[in-house]
N, C-alpha and C positions, 0 to 999 in steps of 0.2 A: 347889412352887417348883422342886424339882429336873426336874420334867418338864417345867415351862413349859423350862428351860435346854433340855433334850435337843429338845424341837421348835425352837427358836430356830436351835442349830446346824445341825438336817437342813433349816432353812429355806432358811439361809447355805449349804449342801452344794450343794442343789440349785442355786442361782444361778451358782455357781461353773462347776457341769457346764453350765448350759445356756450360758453366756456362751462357754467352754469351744467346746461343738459347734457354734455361731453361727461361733466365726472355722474350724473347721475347716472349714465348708462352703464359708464364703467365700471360702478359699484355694484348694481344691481342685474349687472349681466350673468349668462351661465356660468357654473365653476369649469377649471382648465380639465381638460379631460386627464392627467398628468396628477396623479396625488399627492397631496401630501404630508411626508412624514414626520410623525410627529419631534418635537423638539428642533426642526430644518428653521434655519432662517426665517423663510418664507411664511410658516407656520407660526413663527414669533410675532412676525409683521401685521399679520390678520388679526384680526380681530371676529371672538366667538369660533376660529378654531377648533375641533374637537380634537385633543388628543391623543390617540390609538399607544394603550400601553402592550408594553409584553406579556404575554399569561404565563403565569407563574406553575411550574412544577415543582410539585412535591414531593422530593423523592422518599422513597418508605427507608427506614431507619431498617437492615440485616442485624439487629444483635438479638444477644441473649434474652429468651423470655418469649422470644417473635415467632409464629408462626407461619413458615414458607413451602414452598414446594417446588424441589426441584426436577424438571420434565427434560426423561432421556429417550425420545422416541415416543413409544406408547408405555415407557415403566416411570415409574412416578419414587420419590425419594422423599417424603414428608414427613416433617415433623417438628416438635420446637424446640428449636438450637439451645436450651437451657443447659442441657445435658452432655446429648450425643453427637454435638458439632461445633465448634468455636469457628469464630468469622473475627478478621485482620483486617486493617486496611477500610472502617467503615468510619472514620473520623474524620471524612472530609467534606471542607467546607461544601454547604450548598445540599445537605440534607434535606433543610427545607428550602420555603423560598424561589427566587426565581433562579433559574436552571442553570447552572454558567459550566460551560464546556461537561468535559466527561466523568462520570462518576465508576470508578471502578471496586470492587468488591470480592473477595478470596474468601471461598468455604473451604475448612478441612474437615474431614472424619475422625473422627476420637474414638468413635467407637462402633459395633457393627460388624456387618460382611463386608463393608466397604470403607475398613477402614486404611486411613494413609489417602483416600483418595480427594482431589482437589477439585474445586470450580473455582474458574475463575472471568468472571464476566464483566461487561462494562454496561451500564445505564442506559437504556434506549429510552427515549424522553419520547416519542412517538406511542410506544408501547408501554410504559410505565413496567418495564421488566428488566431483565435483566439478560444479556446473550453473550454465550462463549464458549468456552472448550473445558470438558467435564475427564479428566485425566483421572484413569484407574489401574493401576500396573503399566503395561504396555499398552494400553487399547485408550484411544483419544476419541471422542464425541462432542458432536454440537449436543449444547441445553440449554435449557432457558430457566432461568430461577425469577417465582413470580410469588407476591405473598398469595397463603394461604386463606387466609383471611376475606379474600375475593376473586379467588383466581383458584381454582383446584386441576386436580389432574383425575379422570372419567377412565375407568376398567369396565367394560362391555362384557360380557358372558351370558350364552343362550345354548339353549339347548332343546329338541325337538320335544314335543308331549312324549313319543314313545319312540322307541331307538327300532320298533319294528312292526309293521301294519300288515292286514290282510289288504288282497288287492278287492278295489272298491271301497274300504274303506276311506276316510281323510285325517289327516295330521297337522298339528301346526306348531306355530315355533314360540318360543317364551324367551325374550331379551330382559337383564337384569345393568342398569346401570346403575354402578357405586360410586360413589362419588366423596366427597370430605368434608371434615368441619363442619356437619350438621346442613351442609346446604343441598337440597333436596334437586337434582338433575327435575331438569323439564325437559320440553323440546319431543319430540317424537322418533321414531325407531322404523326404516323403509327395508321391508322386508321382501327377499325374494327366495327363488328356488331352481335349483339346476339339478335338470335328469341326470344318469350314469355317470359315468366317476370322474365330476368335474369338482375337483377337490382343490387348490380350495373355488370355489362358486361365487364369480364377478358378475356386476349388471350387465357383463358385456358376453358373458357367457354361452357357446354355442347352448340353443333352446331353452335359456334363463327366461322363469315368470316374472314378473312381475307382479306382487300381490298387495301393493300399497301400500301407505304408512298405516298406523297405531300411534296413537297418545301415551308418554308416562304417566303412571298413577304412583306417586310413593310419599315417602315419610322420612324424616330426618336425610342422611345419605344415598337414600337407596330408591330405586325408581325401577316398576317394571312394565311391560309392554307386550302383546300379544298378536301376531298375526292371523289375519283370516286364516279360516280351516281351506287347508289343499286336497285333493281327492287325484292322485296319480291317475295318469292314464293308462300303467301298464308297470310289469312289476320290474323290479332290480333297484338301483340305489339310488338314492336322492339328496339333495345336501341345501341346508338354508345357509342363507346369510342375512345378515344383520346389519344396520349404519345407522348409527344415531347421530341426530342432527346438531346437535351441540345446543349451548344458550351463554347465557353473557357469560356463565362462570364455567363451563366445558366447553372442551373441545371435541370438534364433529370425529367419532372413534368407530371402527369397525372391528366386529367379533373375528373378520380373516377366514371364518367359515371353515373351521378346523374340522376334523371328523368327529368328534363329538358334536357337529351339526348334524350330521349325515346319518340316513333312518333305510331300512331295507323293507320292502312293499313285498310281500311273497303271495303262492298262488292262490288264489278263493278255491273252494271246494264248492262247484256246482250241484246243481240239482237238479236230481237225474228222475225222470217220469218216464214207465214205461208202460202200456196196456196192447193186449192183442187186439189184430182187426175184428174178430169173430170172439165173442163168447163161447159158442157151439154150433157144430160146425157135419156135416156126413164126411164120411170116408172119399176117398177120392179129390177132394176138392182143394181148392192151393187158398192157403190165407198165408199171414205173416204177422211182425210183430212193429210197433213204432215206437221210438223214442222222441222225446223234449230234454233238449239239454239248459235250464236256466240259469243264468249267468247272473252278472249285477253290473251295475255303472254302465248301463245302455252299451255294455261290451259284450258283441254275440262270440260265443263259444266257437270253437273252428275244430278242427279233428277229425276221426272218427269213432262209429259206435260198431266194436263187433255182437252179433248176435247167437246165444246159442238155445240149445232146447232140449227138453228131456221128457223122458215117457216112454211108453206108456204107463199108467199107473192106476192102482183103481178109486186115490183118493190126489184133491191139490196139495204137491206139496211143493217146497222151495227147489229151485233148480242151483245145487252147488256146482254140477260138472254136468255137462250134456255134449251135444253132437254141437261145431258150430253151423250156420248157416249161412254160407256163402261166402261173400269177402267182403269185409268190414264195410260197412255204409258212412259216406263222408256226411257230416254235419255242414247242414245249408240255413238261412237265415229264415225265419219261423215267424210268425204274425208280430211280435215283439223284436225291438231292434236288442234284447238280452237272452233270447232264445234259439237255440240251433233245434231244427229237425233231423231225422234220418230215418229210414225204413228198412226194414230188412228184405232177404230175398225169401222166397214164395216156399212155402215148406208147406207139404203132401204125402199125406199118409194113409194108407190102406185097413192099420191097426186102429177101432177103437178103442177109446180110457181117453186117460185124464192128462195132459200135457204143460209142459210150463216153459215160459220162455225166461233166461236171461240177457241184460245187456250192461256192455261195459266199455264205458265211456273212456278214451284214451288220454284225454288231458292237453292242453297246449302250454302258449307265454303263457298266460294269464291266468289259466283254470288248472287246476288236480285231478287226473282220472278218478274216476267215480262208480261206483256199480250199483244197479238197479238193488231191490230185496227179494226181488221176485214172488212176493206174496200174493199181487194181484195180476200176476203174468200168467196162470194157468186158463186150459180152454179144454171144452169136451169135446170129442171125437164121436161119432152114433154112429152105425149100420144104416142104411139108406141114399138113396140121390139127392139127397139136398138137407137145406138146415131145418134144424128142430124149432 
């Protein structure tokens, strides 16, 4: 009897422990993958719950005194409503505080170019802005009204160093961003460049550069920015553009690459070298004359060079008008990849004295015809079989 008693009790022992470890697991086990919201049931039930409250939005007060800015596209409307704008309808609950449904807000114009015209938007709690439909006359628009105060609205304006370059020369472009309320544009300015008359001039632009970004540098509103220098490869029209990258308080804006981007590249005026084969020379015997056409921008010159000559004479002098000699000589590519060659044809004379060659360069895209001076073109002539 007495043992039946002692198994009874280690029976009762045992249930006690396992009931026991049953709730310690179940307390101490993983949380339910399933969360829970704050104030639920569930979450009352628990113990050491954390609460999860709602984040409160603050909506910005539209009255008198405030300064806001409202954005129609890329034109901007700012100012402080003290004066030139009365605002309706901003009396409603949930100004501050946590966010409850929609907050709507009606600007009129009092005064202006734009006046009689209305916004009228509702509260985007997402955006701490405001979006709607900006009614001016007949013409209706999306805008967005944002304070001032942290939010402005960014005018872009640039314009090439010089509105006209020699070919070879290079150019570049100068972005000015303005911006409001003393708060100084950052963020940087990606500049590009498109040949002939790609007006306006996209990143996407048949043979658009690419020439990088630039950092703003500015003070109070205003912020400006420089792109690398460009060196055309050939002349006619060119047109930059501009994109500035925005920052917390702009928005990313582009100058549109108006023609007041757009700069005209005209032709270099090469340099023209000329010397005869022979200084002096006998009768009877054939010499000629050679030209160097120097160019720039590792751009060789193309054309041709006619030649002409004059004499006999009994002292060197410049050759204004002469005989030509032969048919114009095509300019060929010359030890420098900026240099054209040509020769002339073989000129033979009977008469001694003093002779002088001209030549004149015909010009191409790139280059200006051009003409020698002929001061060091002249050659002497002697009686005899051969040279002196």
């Amino acid at each position: 009897m007495a043992r039946f008693a002692v198994l009874h009790r280690y029976a009762a022992l045992t249930s006690v422990l396992v009931l026991a470890l049953t709730a310690v697991l179940t307390t101490t086990g993983p949380a339910s993958a399933t969360p829970v919201r704050a104030g639920s049931a569930g979450a009352a039930a628990g113990h050491g719950a954390r609460v999860i409250k709602q984040p409160k939005v603050k909506v910005p007060r539209a009255k008198a005194g405030t300064t806001w800015t409202l954005k129609i596209g890329d034109t901007c409307e700012s100012d402080s409503f003290a004066g030139h704008h009365r605002f309706t309808d901003v009396a409603v609950k949930g100004d501050t505080g946590t966010y409850k449904g929609k907050k709507i807000v009606t600007m009129t114009w009092t005064a202006g170019a734009n006046t009689g015209a209305v916004f009228k938007g509702t509260f985007v709690k997402a955006d701490d802005d405001y979006v709607g439909p900006f009614v001016n006359g007949n013409q209706t628009q999306s805008a967005t009204l944002v304070p001032g105060a942290t939010y402005a609205c960014d005018v872009l304006t640039s314009a090439p160093q010089s509105n006209a370059i020699v070919f070879g020369n290079s150019d570049f472009d100068t972005a000015t961003v303005g911006g409001q309320n003393s708060i100084t544009p950052t963020g940087s300015v990606h500049f590009y460049v498109c040949p002939g008359d790609s007006d306006p001039c996209t990143p996407t632009s048949d043979g658009v550069v690419d020439l990088g970004t630039a950092a703003l540098v500015g003070l109070g509103n205003s912020a400006n920015a420089f792109s690398p220098a460009y060196t055309p490869p050939a002349t006619g029209s060119y047109c930059f553009l501009g994109a500035y990258s925005g920052d917390s308080h702009y928005d990313p804006v582009s100058d549109g690459s108006t023609t007041d981007e757009c700069f005209i590249v005209t032709a270099q005026t090469p340099i023209l070298t000329t010397y005869p084969a022979d200084s002096s020379i006998a009768t009877n015997i054939n010499t000629h004359d050679m030209a160097v056409v120097t160019g720039t921008a590792n751009v060789t010159p193309t054309g041709t060079v006619t030649f002409f000559v004059c004499g006999p004479t009994q002292s060197p002098v410049a050759c204004a008008t002469g005989s030509q000699i032969g048919s114009p000589a095509a300019v060929v590519s010359g030890q420098s990849l900026s240099e054209g060659l040509a020769s002339s044809a073989n000129f033979t004379t009977s008469s001694p004295g003093f002779y002088c060659y001209r030549a004149v360069y015909s010009g191409d895209g790139n280059y200006a015809s051009a003409s020698d001076s002929s001061t060091n073109e002249c050659f002497q002539i002697t009686n005899g079989s051969g040279p002196t």
